[in-house]
N, C-alpha and C positions, 0 to 999 in steps of 0.2 A: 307577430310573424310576418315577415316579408315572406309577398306573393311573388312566386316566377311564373311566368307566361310564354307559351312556345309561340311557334311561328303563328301557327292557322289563328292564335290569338291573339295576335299583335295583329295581325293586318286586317280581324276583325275591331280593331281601337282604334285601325287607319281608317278604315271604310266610317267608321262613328265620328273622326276627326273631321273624312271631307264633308259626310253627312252636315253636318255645323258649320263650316265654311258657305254651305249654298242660303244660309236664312239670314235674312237681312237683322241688322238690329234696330230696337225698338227704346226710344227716350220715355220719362216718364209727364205724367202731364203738364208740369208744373214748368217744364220745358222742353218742350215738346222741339223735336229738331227733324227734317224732313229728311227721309233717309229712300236712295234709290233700293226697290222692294227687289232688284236683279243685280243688285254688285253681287252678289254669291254667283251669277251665271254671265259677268260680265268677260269673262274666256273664249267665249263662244259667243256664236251669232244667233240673230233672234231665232230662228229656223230650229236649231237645236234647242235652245232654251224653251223652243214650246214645246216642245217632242219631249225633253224633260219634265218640265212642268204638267204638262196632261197626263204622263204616269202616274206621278206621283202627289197633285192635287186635283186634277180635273178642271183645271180651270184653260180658259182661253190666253194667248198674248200677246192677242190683237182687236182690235175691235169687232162686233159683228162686220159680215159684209154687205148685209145692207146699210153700213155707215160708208162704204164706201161708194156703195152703188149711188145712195146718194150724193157724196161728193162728186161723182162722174157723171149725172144730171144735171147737179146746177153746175157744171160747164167749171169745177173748181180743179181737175183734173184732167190734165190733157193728153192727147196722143203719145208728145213728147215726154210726158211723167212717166208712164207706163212703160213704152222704150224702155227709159233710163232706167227704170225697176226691175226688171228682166234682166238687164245687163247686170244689175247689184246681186241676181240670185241666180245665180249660169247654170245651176242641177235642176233647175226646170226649163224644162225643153216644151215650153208653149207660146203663140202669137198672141200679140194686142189683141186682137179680135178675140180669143179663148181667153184672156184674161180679165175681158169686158162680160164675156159671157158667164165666168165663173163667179163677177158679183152676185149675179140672181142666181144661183145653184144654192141646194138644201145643204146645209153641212149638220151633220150631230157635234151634241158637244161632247168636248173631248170627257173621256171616262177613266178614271183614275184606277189603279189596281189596289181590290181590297185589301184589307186589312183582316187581321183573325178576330177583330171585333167586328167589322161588317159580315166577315163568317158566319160567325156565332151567334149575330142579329137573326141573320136568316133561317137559322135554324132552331132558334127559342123563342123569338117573336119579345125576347128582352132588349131594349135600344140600348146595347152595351155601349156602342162608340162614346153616344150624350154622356152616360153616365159614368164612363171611363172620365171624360172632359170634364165632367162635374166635381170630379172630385180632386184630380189635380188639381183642375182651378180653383177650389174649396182651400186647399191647403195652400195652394201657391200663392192667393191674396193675401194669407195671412204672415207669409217670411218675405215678400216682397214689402207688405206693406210700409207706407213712406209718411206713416204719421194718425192716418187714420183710424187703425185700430185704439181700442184702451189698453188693452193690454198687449204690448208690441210682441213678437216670438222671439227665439234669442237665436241671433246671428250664428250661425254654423256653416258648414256645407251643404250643400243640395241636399243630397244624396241621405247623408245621416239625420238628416231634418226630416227627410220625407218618410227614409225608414224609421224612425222613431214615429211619425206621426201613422204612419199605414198599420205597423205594429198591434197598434191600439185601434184601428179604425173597425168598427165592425157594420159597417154598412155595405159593406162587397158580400160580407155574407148571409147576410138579409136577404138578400138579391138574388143570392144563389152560388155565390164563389166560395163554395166550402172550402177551411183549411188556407185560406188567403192571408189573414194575418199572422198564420203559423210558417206560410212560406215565406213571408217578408221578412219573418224573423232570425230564419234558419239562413237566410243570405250573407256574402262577405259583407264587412265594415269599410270593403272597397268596393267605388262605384266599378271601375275597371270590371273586378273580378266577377261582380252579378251581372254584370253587363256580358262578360265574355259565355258564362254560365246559364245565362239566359236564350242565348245564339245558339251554342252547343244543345240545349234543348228544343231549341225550335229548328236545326236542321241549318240554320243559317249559316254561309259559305262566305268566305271573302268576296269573291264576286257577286252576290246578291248584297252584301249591309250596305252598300254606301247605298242603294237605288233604295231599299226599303225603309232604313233608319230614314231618309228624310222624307220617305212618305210619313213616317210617323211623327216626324219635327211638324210639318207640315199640319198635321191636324192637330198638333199642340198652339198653333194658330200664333196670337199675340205673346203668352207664355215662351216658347223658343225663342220670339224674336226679344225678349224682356233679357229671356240670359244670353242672348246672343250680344244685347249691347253693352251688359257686365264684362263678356272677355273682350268687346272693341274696346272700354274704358280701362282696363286693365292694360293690355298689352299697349296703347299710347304711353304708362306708363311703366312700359317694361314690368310688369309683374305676369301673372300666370292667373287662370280661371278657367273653371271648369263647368259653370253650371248647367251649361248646356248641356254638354253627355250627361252630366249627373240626371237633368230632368229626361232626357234623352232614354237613360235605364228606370227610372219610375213608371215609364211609357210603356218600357218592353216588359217588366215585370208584371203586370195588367196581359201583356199577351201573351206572356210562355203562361201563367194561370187558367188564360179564356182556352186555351190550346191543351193543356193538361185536361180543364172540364169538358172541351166536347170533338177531342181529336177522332173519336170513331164516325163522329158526322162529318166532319169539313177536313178529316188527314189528305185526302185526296185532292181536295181542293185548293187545301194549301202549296201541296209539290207544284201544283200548276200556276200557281202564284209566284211561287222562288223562282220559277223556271223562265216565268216571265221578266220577272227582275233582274235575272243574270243576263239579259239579251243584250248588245249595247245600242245606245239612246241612235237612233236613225230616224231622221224628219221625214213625215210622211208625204204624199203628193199636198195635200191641204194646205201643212206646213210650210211646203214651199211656195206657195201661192199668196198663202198667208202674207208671207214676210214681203213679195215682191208690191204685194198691195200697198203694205205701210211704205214701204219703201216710195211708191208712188205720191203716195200723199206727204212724205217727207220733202222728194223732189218740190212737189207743189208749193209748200211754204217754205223751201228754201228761194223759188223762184218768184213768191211773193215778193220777199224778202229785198230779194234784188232789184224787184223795177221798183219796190220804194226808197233803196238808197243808191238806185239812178238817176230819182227826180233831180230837177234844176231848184237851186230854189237860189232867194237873193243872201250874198255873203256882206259880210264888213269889219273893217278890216281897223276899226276903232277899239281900241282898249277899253276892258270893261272898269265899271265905275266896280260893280260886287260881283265877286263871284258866289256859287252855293252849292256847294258838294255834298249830294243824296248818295244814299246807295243804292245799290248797283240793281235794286228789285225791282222788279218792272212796274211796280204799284207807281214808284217814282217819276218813271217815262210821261204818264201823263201832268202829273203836275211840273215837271222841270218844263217843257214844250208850252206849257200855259205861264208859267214863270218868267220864260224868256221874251214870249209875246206881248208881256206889261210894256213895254218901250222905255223900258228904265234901266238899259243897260246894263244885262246882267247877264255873266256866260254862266252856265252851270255844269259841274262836274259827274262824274261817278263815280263811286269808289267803296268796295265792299265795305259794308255799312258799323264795323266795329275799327277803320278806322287807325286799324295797325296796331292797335292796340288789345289784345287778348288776356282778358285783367278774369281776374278772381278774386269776387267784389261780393265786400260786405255792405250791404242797405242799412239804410239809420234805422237803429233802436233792432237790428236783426239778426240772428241766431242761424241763419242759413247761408254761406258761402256760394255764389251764383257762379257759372261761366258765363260771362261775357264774352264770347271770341268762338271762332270756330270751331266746333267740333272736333276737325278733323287734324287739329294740331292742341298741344298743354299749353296751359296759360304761363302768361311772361310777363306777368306784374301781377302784386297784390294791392287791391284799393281800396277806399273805407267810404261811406259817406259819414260825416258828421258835422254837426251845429255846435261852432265856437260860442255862440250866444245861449244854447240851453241845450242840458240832460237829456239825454236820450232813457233815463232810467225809467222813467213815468211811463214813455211809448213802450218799452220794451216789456214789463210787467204788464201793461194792457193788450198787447200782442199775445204774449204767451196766456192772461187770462181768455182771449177769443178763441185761441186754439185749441185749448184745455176743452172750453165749452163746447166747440163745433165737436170734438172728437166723443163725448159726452153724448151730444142729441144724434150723432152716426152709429154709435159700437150698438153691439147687435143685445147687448143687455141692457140697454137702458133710454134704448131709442123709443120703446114703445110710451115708457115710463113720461119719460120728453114730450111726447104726440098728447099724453092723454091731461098732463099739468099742464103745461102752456102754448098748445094749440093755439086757444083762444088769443091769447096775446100778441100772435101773429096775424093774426086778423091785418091790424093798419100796415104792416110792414107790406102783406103783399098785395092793399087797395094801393098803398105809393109804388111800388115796385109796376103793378099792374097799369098806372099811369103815367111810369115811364120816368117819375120823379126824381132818380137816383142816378146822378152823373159819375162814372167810372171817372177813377184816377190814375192817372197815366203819369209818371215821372216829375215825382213831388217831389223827390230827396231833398236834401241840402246838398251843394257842392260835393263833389268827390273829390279822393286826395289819391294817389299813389301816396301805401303804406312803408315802413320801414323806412332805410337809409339809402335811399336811389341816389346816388353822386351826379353831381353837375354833367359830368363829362356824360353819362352811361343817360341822363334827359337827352342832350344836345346829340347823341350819336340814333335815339329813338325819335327827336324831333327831325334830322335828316332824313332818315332812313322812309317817316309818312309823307314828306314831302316832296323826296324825288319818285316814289310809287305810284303818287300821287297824279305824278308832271308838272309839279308846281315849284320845280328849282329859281323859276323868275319869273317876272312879268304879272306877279300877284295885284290883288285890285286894293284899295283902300279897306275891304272890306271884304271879308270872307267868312260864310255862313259855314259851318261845318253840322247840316241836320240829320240825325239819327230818326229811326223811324221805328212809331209801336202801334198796336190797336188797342183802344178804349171801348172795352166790350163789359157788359156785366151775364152773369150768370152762363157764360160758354166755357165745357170743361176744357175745348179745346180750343181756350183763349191765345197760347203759348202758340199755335199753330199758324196764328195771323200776326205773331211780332216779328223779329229781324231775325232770320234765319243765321245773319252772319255773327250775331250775338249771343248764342245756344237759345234760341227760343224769348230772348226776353226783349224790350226796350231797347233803342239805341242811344239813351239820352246819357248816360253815363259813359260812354267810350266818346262821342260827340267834345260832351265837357272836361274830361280830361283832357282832350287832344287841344284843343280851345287852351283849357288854361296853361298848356305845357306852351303852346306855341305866342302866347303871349309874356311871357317870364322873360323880363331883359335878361338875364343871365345867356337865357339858352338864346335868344336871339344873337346875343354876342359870338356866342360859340360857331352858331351856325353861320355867319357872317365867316372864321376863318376857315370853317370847309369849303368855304363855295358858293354859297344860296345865299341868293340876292333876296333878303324879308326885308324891306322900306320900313322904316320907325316909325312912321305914321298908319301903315297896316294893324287893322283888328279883324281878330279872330274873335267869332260871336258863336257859341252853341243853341243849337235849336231840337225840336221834334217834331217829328211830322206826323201826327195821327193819321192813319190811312181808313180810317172809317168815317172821320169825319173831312178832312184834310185841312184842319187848323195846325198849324205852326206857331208853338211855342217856344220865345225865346229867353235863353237865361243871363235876361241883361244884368241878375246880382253878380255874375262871376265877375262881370264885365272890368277890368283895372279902372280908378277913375280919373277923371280928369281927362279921357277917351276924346282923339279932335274927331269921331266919325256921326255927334249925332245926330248930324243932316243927312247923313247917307243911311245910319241906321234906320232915319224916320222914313224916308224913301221905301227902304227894305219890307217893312211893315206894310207900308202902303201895296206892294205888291203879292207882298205873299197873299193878303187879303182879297185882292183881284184874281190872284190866281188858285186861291181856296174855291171861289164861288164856281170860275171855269171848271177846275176841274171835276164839280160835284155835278155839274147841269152834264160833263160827259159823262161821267157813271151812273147815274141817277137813272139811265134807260135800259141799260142790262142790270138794274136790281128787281126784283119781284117787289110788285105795291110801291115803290120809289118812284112816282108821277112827277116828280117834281125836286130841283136840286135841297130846296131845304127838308124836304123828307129822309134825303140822304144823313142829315145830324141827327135826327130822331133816333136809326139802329143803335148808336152805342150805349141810349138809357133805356132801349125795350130788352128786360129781360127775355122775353118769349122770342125772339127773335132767332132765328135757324141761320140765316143768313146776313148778319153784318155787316159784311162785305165779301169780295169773290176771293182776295188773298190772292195769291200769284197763276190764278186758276187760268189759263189761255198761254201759260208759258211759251216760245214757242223758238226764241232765238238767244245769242248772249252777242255784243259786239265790242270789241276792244278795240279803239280807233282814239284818233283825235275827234271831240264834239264836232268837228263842222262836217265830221262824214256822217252825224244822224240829225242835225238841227233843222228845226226847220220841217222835217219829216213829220209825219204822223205814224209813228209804230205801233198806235192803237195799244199801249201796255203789254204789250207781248213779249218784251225783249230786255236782257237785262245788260245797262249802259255801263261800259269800264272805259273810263279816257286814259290814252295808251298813244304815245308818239315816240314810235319805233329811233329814231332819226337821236333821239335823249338819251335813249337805253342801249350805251357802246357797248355793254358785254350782257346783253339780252337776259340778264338776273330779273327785271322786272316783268319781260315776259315768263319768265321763269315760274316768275312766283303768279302771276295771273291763271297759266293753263293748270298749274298743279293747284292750286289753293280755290280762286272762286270763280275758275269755268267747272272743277267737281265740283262743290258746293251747288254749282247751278242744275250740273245736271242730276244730285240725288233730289233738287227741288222735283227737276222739269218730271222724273220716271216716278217720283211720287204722285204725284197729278194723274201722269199716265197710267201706273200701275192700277190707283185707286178710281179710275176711269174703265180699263178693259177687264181687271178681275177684282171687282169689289170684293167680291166673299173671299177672296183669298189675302189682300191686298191693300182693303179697304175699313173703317170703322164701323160701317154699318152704317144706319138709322141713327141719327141723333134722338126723335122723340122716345127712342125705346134705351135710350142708354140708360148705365147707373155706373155711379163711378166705384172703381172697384180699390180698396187701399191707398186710394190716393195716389194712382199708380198709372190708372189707364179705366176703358170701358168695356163692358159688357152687354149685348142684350139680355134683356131679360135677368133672370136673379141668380146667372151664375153660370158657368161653361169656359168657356176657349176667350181670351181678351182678346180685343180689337186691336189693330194697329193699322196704319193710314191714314189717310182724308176719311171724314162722311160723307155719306153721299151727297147731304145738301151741299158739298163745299165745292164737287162737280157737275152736280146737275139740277137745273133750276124746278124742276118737276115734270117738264115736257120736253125738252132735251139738254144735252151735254154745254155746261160753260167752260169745260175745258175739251179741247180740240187735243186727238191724245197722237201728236207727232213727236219721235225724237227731237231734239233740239239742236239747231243749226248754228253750230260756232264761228263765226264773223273775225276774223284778226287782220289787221293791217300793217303786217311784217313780212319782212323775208322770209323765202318757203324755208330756205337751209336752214335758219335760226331755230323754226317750227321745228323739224324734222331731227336736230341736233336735239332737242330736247326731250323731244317722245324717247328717241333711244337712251336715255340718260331716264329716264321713269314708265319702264314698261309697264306699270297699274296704269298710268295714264292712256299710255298708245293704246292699250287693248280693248280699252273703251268706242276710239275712235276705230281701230282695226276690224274689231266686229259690230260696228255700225250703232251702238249704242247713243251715239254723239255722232254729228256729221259737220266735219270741219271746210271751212272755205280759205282764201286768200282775200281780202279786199283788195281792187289793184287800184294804177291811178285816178281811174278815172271816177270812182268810187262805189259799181256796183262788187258784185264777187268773181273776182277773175279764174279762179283755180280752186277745183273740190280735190280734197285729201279721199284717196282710191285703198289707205290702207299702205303698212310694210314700208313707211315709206316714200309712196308714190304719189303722183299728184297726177290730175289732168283738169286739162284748161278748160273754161268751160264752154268755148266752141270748139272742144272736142281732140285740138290737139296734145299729146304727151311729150311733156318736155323730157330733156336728159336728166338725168338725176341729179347733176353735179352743177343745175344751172337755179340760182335764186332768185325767188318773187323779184317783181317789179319792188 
């Protein structure tokens, strides 16, 4: 029977729809992809989005103000920050002077509007909320799970999964929800309909679902953000999903239950509840203070920012012998700057670290299809590794025997079984592990191939397309490193968390080697020879990787064509990257805890116990798109991520095109992850690493069960005594005409509205090469001694 639905309950499915629009989504561990925790509030300014956000989770979305007070002691904020912050937030009507004073001022934290399980708490002194959370995530690990169960559940909808499993559950009525698996039964076989049905009993109005449906997404915690990134992976692929609302109404059927069993206690309270949720979201005084602060402190490191790429430093104007193109992650910043400092004549590049390439790649001897490529576009090649010299049949039966076993000593029947047989025989595994014996392996494959029938023409039109993205239409060296970059960590669930964001979470040594081997193929070198780009026949293309935990550079001299005239320069290259392994370890080796010294820095990747590894992109703090000689030379302390970008190449600004839309977002769901999992951990963040357990092979938990985690962990922002990441929006750096810029915001409103409500804070780089001109929003621009150009007049 087809259900019809009136109005009041259609626009109670809208109010469910934007409900699910504001939750970020969440990847699973295995590749783990860093996702801004505010694209759902990316519409609006920070001001609002905490007036939202403290409805409906209680959390803060800004740092305390004594982070700021201290910024404005050590003298890291000045007179003119504050100014300029004030000016960003014009509905507060307060002085420098009141907004110095309002750092030391008491603030409470913000307090979230109950729920009818916090009702119901109060007045049974049973911790309904936990054990609402317990038990969806009880069920929900077992249809998400990604391998670790023994006995997997079978793929259905949300909705029908869960009502089939609540049906049968009788632990709500243990508890005291009599008649609970009689209600779940008695519900439609449409999520819709019990959803609409559920509202209609709880009073719920069009104007109160959307504020309160995502209070309740919201204490679904990791879980919402899990289905929230099923319909982001669907809808890239043009399909439909639903599991959000689906778990959305699992949520509410738990509270029209709690509301049926104890409406003569908390009816009252609830009206006053709705009443509050129907009010609309208005930032309060705090709020507005709040934001002009951060704001403040954004000023401040954008004006870092500035007197370091005004230093002088010395140019030359000598062609390079090699070049070496890292990605764009700021881990890279320090070892290119020590790379170039070897005196071995080497420019080095930036360039989002997959390399153009966005492949959907099978690993040797493996059963699991990876994304290699941005998240935030479908993959545009199929790739394979394999070994012409030997079978992969041997690995791939010992693969699936270790997986069979690992799932064995985890499923919840046969674990103990596991613990009490062969315990003991673990013994030696974890004295070696304990001493640190076991070296992680990082990007052992054998060559990779682009699968299928890719015609010559559709290489040579993919080998253009990386190379002018690139800036590298001519003037290439003898020699060009293309290294991809991963972390060799053992026993971290969220290993996936420290590899190449621009890769879905994994290595960049397979996009590296593909691009290597395409661009070494005389065929396509021919081809590209009649488009236009000048590649020298004596040019090699060498793939490498760049461990960022240890900072060894791996290169894959097998791929290499032979008979190669480069291997004086490659033996040079080596020689450097080695010089510039040791620098860059002796500068990070002081912001690691217990890291006294740069060789202690190799030890993290064989200590299993280790919390900390390394800090990952933690201090994020700018992105710059320029030619290398506007950041060489500079010391950006890691903070910034490097795109080389020479406006003057780009006649119909399609590569700045594809830079602001592809990996300045990509930079900033980094940089707001960092942020996020820095000012609202508990909302935001993954918690405690020592208390994790991994849950389905999916994601973590504390403790043995509740609401999954999503985020950073806390050790991944804070060292134990304070924050390693500094939680400012992120300062976008370009070296183009403003028109070009402003031409293309209005051509991708997701984009501008980032920038528009201050999410992102864009500049101009002008001649002379500090930041000439901040992006004011709609459009507008002003210069940064303060005067407004006409609209119709373009960057220097």
């Amino acid at each position: 029977m087809v259900e019809r639905f009136s109005g009041p309950a259609l626009e109670i499915m809208a109010g469910a729809k934007t409900a699910a629009s504001h939750i970020p989504p969440l990847w699973a561990l295995d590749a783990t992809v860093a996702v801004n925790p505010y694209v759902g509030q990316a519409g609006e300014p920070l001001q609002v989005a905490a007036a939202r956000l403290a409805r409906v989770a209680g959390v803060r979305t800004v740092a305390e103000r004594a982070h700021f007070k201290a910024k404005y002691d050590a003298h890291e904020l000045s007179l003119g920050d504050l100014e300029a912050s004030l000016a960003e937030v014009p509905e507060l009507t307060m002085s420098v002077d009141e907004l110095i004073a309002a750092m030391s001022a008491e603030v409470a934290a913000p307090e979230t509007l109950p729920t009818i399980a916090d009702l119901a708490e109060e007045v049974s002194d049973i911790n309904w909320p936990d054990f609402v959370a317990e038990r969806i995530g009880h069920w929900a690990a077992g249809h998400y799970d990604a391998g670790q169960a023994l006995w997997p559940a079978p793929k259905t909808r949300v909705w029908l999964a869960w009502r089939s499993f609540a049906q049968r559950d009788l632990t709500p009525e243990i508890f005291g929800l009599t008649g609970f698996a009689s209600r779940v039964a008695s519900m439609s076989m449409s999520a819709r309909g019990a959803l609409t049905k559920c509202a209609e009993d709880m009073g719920i109005t069009a104007e109160v679902s959307e504020s309160y449906f995502h209070t309740l997404l919201m204490r679904l915690g990791g879980w919402a953000q899990l289905a929230s990134g099923e319909a982001f992976r669907a809808n890239l692929k043009g399909e439909g999903n639903n599991d959000i609302t689906d778990l959305l109404t699992a949520k509410l059927v738990f509270e029209a239950a709690l509301l049926a069993r104890y409406e003569n206690q908390i009816g009252a309270r609830w009206k006053e509840v709705l009443e509050a949720h129907a009010q609309p979201i208005v930032p309060s005084q705090d709020d507005l203070i709040d934001a002009a602060l951060q704001a403040a402190a954004d000023h401040a490191s954008a004006r870092k920012l500035d007197e370091t790429l005004c230093q002088t430093v010395p140019e030359t104007d000598v062609a390079p012998d090699i070049q070496a193109a890292f990605c764009i992650d700021v881990r890279s910043e320090v070892f290119r700057r020590a790379l170039e400092a070897t005196g071995t004549n080497i420019e080095t590049i930036g360039f989002a670290g997959f390399f153009g390439i966005a492949a959907a790649h099978n690993g040797f001897a493996s059963d699991v299809t990876e994304t290699r490529g941005p998240v935030l576009i479908n993959t545009g090649a199929d790739t394979v590794a394999t070994d012409p010299d030997a079978t992969d049949t041997l690995t791939r039966v010992a693969r699936r025997v270790t997986r069979a076993w690992g799932r064995f000593r985890l499923a919840a029947v046969s674990s103990f079984a596991f613990v009490e047989a062969t315990g003991p025989l673990y013994l030696g595994k974890l004295i070696r592990d304990s001493l640190a014996q076991r070296k992680p392996s990082l990007g052992t494959d054998p060559a990779p191939a682009l699968a299928g029938d890719v015609s010559l023409e559709d290489r040579i039109t993919m080998a253009a397309g990386i190379l002018s993205a690139m800036s590298l239409k001519s003037g290439l060296a003898k020699l060009v490193l293309l290294a991809g970059h991963g972390a060799g960590v053992v026993n971290n669930p969220h290993a996936s968390a420290l590899q190449c964001g621009a890769c879905g979470g994994h290595a960049g040594d397979v996009n590296a080697r593909l691009v290597a081997l395409l661009l070494n193929d005389p065929d396509v070198r021919a081809g590209l020879a009649d488009k236009g780009l000048d590649v020298p026949a004596d040019t090699l293309f060498v793939a490498g990787l760049h461990d960022t935990v240890t900072d060894e550079v791996t290169l894959y001299e097998a791929d290499l064509p032979s008979g190669h005239a480069q291997k004086d320069t490659l033996a040079s290259l080596k020689t450097a990257l080695r010089q510039a392994a040791k620098v860059t370890r002796a500068e990070r080796a002081p912001r690691l805890p217990r890291a006294k010294t740069a060789d202690a820095v190799m030890e993290r990747a064989k200590n299993w116990s280790e919390t900390r590894p390394e800090w990952g992109l933690a201090g994020c703090s700018a992105f710059i798109a320029a030619p290398r000689a506007r950041t060489a030379g500079r010391n950006l302390e890691g903070r910034s991520f490097l795109h080389n970008y020479t406006w003057q190449e780009d006649t119909e600004f399609g590569v700045l095109e594809l830079i602001l839309t592809a990996p300045v977002v990509v930079a900033s769901w980094i940089s707001l992850q960092y942020y996020g999992s820095s000012v609202a951990p508990d909302a935001f963040g993954a918690g405690n690493k020592l208390l994790h357990n991994v849950t389905g092979g999916i994601g973590v938990i504390e403790g043995n069960g509740g609401v999954l985690r999503g985020g950073l962990p806390w050790q991944s922002v804070h060292d134990g005594d304070k924050f390693m990441h500094d939680p400012v929006r992120l300062s976008v750096a370009v070296e183009a005409p403003r028109e070009a810029i402003t031409d293309i915001l209005k051509r991708h409103p997701g984009v501008a509205e980032l920038f528009d409500n201050g999410w992102l804070k864009l500049f101009v780089i002008g001649e002379a090469g500090g930041l000439a001109w901040r992006y004011t929003g709609k459009g507008q621009w002003t210069s940064m001694d303060g005067h407004t150009p006409p609209a119709n007049i373009a960057a220097e």
